[in-house]
VMD Tcl script that draws the C-alpha trace (Angstrom):
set ca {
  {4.89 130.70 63.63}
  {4.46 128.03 61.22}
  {7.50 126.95 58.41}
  {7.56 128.77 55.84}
  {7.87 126.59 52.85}
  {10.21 126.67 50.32}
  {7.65 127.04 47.22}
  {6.12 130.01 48.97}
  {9.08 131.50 49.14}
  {10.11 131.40 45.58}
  {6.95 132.68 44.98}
  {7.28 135.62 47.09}
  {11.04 136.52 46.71}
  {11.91 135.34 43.53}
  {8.40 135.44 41.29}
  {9.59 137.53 38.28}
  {13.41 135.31 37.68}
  {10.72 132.54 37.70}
  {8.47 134.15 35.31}
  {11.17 135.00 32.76}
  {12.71 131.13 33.20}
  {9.51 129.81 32.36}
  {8.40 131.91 29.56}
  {12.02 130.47 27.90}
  {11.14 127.25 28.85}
  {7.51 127.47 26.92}
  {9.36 129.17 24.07}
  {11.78 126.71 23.77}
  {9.17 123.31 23.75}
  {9.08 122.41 20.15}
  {5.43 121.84 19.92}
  {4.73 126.02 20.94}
  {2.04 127.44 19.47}
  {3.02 131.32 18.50}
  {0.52 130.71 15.19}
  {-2.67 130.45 17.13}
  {-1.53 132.67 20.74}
  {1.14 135.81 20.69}
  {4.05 135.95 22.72}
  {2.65 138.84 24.96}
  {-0.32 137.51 25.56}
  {1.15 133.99 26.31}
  {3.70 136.00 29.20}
  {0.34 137.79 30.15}
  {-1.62 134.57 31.20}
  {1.58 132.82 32.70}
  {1.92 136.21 34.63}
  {-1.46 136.06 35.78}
  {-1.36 132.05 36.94}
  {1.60 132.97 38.98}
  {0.23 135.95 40.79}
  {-2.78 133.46 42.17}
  {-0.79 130.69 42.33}
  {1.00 132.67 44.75}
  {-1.34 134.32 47.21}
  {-2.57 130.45 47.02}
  {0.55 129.08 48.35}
  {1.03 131.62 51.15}
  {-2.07 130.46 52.82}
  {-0.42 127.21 53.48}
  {-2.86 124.62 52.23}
  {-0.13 123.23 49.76}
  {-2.05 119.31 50.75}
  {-4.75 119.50 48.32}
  {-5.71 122.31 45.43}
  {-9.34 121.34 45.95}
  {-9.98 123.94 48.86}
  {-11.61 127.55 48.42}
  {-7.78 129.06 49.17}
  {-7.29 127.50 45.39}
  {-10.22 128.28 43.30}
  {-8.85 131.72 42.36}
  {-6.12 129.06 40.69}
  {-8.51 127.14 39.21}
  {-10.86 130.02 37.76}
  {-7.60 130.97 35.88}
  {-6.67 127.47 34.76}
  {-10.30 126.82 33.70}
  {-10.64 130.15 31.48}
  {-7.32 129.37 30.08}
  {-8.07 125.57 29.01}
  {-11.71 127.19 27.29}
  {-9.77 129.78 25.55}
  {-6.95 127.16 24.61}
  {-9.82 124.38 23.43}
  {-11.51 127.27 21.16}
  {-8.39 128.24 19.51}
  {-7.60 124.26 18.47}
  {-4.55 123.81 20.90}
  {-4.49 119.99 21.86}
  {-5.07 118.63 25.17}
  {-0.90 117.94 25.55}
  {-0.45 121.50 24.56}
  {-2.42 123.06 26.83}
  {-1.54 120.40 29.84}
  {1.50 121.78 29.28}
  {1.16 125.23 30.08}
  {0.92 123.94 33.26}
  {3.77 121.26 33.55}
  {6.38 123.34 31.98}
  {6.93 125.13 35.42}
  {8.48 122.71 37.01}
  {12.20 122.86 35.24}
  {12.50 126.30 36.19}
  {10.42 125.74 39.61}
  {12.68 123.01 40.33}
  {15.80 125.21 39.44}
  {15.19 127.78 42.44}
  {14.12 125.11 44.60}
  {17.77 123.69 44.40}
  {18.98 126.97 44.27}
  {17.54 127.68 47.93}
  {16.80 124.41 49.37}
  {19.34 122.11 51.66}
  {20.39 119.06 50.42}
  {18.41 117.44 53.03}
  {14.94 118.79 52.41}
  {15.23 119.12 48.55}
  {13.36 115.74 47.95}
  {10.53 116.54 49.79}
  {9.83 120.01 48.49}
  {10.97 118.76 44.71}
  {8.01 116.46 45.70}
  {5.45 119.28 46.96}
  {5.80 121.14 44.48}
  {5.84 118.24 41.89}
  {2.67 117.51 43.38}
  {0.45 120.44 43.08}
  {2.04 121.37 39.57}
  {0.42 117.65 38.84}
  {-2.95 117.81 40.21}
  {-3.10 121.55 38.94}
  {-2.17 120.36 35.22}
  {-4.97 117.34 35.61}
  {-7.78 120.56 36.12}
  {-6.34 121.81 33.17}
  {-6.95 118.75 31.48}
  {-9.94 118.04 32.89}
  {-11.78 121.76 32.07}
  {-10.28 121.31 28.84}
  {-11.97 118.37 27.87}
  {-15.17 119.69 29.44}
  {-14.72 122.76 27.19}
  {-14.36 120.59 23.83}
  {-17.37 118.17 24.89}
  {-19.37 121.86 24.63}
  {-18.14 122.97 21.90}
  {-19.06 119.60 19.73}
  {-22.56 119.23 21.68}
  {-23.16 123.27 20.23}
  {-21.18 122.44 16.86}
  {-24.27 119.19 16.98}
  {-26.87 121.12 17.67}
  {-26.09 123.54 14.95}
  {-25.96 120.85 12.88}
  {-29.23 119.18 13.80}
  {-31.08 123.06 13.04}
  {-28.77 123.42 9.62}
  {-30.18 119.98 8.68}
  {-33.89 120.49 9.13}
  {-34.18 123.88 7.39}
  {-38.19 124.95 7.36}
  {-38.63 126.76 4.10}
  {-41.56 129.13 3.17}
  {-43.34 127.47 0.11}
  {-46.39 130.12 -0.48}
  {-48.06 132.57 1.85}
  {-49.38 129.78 4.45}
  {-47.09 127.24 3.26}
  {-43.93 125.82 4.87}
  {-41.83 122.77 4.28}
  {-38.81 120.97 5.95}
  {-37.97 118.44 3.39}
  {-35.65 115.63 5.25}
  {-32.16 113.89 4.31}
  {-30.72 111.44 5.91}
  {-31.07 109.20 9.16}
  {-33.87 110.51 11.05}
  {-33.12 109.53 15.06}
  {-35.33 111.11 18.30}
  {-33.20 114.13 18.59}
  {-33.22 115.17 14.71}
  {-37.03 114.17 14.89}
  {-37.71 116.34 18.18}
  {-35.64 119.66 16.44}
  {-37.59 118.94 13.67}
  {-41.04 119.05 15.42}
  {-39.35 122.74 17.61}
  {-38.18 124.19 14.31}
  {-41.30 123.45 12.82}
  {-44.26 124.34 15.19}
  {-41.76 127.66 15.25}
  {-41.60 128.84 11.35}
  {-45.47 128.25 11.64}
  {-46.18 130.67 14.02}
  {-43.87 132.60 12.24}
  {-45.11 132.66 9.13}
  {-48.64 132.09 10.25}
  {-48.93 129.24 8.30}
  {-52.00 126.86 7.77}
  {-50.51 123.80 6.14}
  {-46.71 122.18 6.70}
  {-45.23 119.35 4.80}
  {-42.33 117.21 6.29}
  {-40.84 115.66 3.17}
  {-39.17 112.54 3.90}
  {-37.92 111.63 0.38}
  {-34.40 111.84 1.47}
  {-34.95 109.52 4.71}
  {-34.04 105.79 4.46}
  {-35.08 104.41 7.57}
  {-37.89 104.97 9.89}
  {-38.68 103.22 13.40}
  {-41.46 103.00 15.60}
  {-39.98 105.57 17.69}
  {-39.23 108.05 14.69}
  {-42.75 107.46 13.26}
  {-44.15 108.29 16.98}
  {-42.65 111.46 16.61}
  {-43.67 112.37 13.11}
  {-47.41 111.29 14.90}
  {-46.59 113.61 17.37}
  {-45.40 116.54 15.33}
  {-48.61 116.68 12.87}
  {-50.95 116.86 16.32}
  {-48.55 119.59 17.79}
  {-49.10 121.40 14.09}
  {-52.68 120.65 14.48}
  {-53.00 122.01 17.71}
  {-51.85 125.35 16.24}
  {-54.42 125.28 13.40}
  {-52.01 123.93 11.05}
  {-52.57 120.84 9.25}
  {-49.90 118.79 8.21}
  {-48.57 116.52 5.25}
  {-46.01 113.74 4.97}
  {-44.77 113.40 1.75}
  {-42.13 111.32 -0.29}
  {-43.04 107.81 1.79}
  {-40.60 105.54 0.23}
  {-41.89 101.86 -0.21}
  {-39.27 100.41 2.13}
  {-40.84 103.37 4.78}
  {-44.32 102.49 3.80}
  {-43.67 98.55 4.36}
  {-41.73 99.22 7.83}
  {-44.46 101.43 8.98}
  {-47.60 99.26 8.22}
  {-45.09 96.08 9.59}
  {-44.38 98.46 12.98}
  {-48.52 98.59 13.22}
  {-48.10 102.67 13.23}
  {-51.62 104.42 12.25}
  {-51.35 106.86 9.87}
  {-55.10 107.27 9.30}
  {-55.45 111.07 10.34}
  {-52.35 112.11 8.50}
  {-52.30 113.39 5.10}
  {-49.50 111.93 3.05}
  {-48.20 111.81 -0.34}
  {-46.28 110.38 -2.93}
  {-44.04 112.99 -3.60}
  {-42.99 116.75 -2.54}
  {-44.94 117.97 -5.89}
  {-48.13 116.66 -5.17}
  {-47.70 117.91 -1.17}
  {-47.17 121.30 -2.66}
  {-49.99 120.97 -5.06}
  {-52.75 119.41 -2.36}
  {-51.24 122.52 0.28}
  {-51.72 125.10 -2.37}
  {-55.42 124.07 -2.92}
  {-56.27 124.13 0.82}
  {-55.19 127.69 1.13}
  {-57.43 128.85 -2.35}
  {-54.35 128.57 -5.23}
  {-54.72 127.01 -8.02}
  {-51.79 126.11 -10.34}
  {-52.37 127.00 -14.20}
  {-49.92 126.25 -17.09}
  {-50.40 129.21 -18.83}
  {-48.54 127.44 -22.59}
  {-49.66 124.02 -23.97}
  {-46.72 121.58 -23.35}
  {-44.40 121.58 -26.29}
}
mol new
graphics top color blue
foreach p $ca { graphics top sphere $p radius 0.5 }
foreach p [lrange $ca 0 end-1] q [lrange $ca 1 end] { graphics top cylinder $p $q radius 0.2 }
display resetview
């Protein structure tokens, strides 16, 4: 019958001591969190790490926390660093969770444990406690990396609002640094409110643009044939004159595209192609 190891029998004999020890050790760190996660439902997930942590000991793969004996471990660590990175806890904070076992681990272990093999299972234990703490880290800075690439995208679609101008009329007027990501949620949004709103004519407004490069201009190109393709036509309006310089200097052809000085007269050229007229109905004072 193989050893049984120290660890696993903590685990087994001892697990709810362990569980109350640790709990006071996470209340006690000075950087705890009680404002963003309650006290019951902090004792909950530490409850719940211990119970797998536990049937993943007994199996006796304690040499590596990669194996499939761990990934019930894992699962937990990995919804607990999500949860953790959503409700702002830092990356030390929730490392922690993890780390802040081993005082009161280490506490039965010397309670239990001969003088003679304390090092080594101080060291076992130290180990897993580690590697398990880097997942943590690890899943947790996974997590945050997809929460900022959804908090981007958000803000590329919140940026390139498509407006309804008249009945088969929609804008997206433009501000700011236009790069081949911005351009190509500009071109989905786009092609989009048309079908939507069954427009015939779309103006991109790039008043509020500073720059634009070959590659940006390609994709403007690309947009008004997509638009055309859907039996929209489509006007570029507001064409600074340090745009207008770069993009006759970059060689781009702009000959099939409509443009315009300003957002006014887009509106005023789109409203004529789809039968309005606009009247001033009082003399100017």
């Amino acid at each position: 019958m193989p050893e049984v190891s120290a660890i696993q029998a903590v685990l087994a004999e001892d697990e709810a001591r362990l569980l109350d020890d640790w709990m006071r050790e996470q209340f006690a760190a000075s950087n705890v969190r009680r404002d963003l996660m309650s006290d019951a439902e902090l004792r909950q997930q530490s409850a719940e790490f211990l119970a797998v942590l536990r049937t993943a000991v007994q199996t006796g793969r304690l040499d590596s926390v990669a194996g499939p004996e761990w990934a019930p471990v894992r699962d937990v660590l990995s919804s607990i660093s999500r949860s953790r990175a959503l409700q702002g806890f830092s990356p030390s904070e929730t490392a922690r969770f993890v780390f802040s076992l081993k005082q009161p681990l280490f506490t039965r272990l010397r309670e239990q444990v001969p003088p003679e093999r304390l090092a080594d299972e101080i060291w076992g234990a130290s180990s897993i406690l580690d590697a398990l703490g880097l997942h943590t880290t690890e899943f947790y800075q996974k997590s945050r990396e997809e929460v900022i690439a959804r908090q981007q995208q958000e803000l590329l679609e919140l940026s390139t609002p498509v407006v309804k101008v008249w009945d088969g009329v929609v804008a997206v007027p433009l501000i700011g640094t236009l790069d081949s990501a911005r351009t190509q949620v500009v071109m989905e949004n786009l092609l989009g409110r048309i079908v939507e709103n069954e427009a015939s004519v779309a103006i991109i407004d790039i008043t509020g643009v500073p720059t634009v490069d070959t590659l940006v201009a390609q994709h403007l190109i690309k947009t008004v044939a997509a638009a055309r393709l859907m039996g929209a036509e489509c006007i570029i309006s507001g064409i600074r004159p340090q745009i207008a310089q770069t993009i006759v200097h970059l060689g781009v052809v702009l000959e099939d595209v409509t443009t315009k000085a300003s957002l006014a007269d887009a509106i005023l050229l789109a409203l004529r192609k789809t039968g309005f007229t606009v009247t001033r109905i009082q003399p100017r004072a």
